[in-house]
C-alpha positions in Angstrom: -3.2 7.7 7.9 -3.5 5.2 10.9 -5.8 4.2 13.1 -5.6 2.8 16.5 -7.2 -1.0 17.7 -8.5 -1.5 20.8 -11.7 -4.3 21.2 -14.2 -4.8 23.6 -14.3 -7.8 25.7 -10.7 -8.1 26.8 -11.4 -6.0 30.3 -14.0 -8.2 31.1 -12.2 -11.4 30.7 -9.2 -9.9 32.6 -11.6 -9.8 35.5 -12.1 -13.7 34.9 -9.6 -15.6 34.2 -5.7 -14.9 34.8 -4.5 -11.9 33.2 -1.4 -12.5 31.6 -3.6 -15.5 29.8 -6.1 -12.9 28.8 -3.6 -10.2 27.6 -0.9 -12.6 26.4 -4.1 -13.9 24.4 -5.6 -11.1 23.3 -2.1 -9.3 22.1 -1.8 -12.5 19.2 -5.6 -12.3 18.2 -5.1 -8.4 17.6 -2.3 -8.9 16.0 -3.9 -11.7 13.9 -6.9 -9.5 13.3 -4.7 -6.8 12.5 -2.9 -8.4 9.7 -6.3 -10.0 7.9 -7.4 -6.2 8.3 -4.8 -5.0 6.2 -4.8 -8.3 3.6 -8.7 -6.8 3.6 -7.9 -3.2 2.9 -5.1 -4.3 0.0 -7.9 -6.2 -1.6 -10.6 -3.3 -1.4 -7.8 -0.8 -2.7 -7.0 -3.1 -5.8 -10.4 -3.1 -6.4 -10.4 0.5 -8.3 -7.1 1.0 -8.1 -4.5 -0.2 -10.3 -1.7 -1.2 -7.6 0.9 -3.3 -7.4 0.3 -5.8 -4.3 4.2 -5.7 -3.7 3.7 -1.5 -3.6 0.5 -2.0 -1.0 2.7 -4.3 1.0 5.4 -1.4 1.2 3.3 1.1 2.6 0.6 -0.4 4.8 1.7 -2.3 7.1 1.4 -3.4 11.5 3.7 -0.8 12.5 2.8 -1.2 16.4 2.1 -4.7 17.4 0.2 -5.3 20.7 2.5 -6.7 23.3 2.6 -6.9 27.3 0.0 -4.3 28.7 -0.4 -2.4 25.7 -4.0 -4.6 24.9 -3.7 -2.3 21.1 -2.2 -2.8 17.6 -1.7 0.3 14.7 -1.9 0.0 10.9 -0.3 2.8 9.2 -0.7 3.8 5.2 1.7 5.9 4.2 2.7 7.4 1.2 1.2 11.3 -0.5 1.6 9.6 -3.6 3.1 6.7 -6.2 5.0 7.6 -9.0 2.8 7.6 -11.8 4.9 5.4 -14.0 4.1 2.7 -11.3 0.5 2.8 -12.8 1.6 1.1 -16.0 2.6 4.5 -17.7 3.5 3.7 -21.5 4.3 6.0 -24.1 3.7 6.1 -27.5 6.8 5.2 -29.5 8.6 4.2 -26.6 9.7 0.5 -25.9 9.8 -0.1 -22.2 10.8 -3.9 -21.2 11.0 -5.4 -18.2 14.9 -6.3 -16.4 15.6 -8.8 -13.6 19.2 -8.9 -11.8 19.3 -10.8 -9.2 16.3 -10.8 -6.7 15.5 -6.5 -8.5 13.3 -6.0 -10.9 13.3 -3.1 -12.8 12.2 -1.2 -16.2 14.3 0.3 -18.6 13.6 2.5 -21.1 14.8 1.7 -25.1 15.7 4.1 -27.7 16.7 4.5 -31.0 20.4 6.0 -31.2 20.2 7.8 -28.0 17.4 9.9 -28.7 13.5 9.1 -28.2 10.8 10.2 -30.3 7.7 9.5 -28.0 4.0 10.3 -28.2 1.5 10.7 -25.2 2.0 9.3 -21.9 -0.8 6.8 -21.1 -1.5 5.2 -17.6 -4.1 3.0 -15.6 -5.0 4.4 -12.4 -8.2 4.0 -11.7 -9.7 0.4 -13.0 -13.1 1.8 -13.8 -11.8 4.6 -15.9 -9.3 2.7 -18.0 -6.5 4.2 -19.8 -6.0 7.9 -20.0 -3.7 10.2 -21.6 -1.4 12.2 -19.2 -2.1 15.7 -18.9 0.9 18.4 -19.6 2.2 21.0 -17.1 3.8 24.3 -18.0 2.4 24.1 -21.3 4.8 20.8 -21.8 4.1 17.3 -22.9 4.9 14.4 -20.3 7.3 11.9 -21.0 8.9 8.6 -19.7 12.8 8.9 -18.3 14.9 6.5 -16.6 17.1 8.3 -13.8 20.8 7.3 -13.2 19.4 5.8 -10.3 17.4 3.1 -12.5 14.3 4.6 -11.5 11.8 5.0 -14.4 9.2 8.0 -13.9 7.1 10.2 -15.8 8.2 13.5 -16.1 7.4 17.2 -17.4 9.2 19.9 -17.9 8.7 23.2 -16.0 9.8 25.6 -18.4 11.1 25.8 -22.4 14.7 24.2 -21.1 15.4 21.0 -20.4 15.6 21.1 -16.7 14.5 21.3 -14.3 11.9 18.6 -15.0 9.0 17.5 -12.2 8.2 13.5 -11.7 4.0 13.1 -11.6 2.1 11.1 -9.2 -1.2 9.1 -8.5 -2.5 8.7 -5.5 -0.9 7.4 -2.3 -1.6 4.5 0.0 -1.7 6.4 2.5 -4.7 8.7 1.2 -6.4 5.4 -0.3 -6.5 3.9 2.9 -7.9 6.6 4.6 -10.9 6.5 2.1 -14.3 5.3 4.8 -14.6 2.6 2.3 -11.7 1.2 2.8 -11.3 1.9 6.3 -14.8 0.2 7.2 -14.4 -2.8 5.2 -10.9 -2.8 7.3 -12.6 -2.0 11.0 -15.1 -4.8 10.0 -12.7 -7.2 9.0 -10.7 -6.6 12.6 -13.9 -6.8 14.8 -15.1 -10.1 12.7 -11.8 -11.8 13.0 -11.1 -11.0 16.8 -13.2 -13.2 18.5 -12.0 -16.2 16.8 -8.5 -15.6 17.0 -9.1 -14.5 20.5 -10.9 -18.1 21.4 -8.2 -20.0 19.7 -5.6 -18.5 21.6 -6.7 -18.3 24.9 -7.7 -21.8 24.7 -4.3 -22.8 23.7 -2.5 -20.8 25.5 -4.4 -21.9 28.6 -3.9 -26.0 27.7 -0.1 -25.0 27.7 -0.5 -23.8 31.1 -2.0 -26.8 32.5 
């Protein structure tokens, strides 16, 4: 989901003053505006959703800053959906404890001699609704795995064997973002913030001029 910026007020300033000022200007406050739009949006999101800021970060982001004569900035979500076990997933009977090597953090699942007698899989996802048990698939419980790839997801079983096994998700950034909440409280933020940044900069970058 992304939407394109593109205020009201530069054309009439370009037809006062000196246009690269105006443009050179008006790129940094969009850009400015931009990035308190999406600090905006990451704050309305974590307020029902239980996400990591470091996740938001990952998949929202200024992926077209405005430059030259391109007066226009674009925030992109992306993302169909976040691996559930990024929802604080736990499992009953299951010890999960956080790692840290190096600058990667990571969770890794404990058992007892190799095998793993779990219960239901619990996550957050939604604030207001608290914690809820995990719903099967296929007739089959959920459960927590870690991959050889260290990455720790909740998965189900698709049939009576033990493979092949599907990994369950919440909701993506990308979908949250696209919400009308979020996306007005982020259009708002953007139009409120503009003029300010636009001010500051054309002021200074017209003193540099001088």
């Amino acid at each position: 989901m992304e939407f394109d910026m593109k205020l009201e007020g530069v054309e009439q300033a370009l037809k006062l003053f000196d246009p690269n000022l105006v443009r050179r200007a008006a790129n940094t406050a969009i850009n400015d505006a931009a990035k308190e739009g999406i600090t905006g949006a990451e704050r309305e999101i974590q307020t029902e959703y239980n996400i990591n800021k470091s996740k938001l970060s990952q998949f929202l982001k200024l992926t077209v800053k405005a430059k030259g004569y391109d007066v226009e900035a674009t925030i992109t979500g992306k993302g169909r959906g976040l691996a559930l076990s990024y929802f604080d997933a736990k499992q009953v009977g299951v010890m999960i404890r956080n790692l840290k090597i190096g600058a990667e953090k990571f969770k890794t699942v404990m058992t007892k001699n190799g095998r793993r007698f779990g219960g239901d899989v619990t996550a957050l996802v939604k604030l207001a609704s608290g914690r809820k048990i995990v719903q099967g698939k296929y007739g089959n419980k959920p459960f927590i795995a870690q991959m050889k790839t260290g990455h720790i997801g909740v998965w189900v079983r698709q049939g009576k064997e033990r493979k092949p096994i599907e990994q369950l998700f919440g909701p993506g950034v990308g979908g949250l973002f696209g919400t009308k909440k979020v996306m007005d409280r982020t259009i708002s933020i953007i139009n409120e913030k503009f003029g300010s940044r636009f001010a500051y900069w054309f002021n200074r970058y017209n003193g540099d001029a001088r």
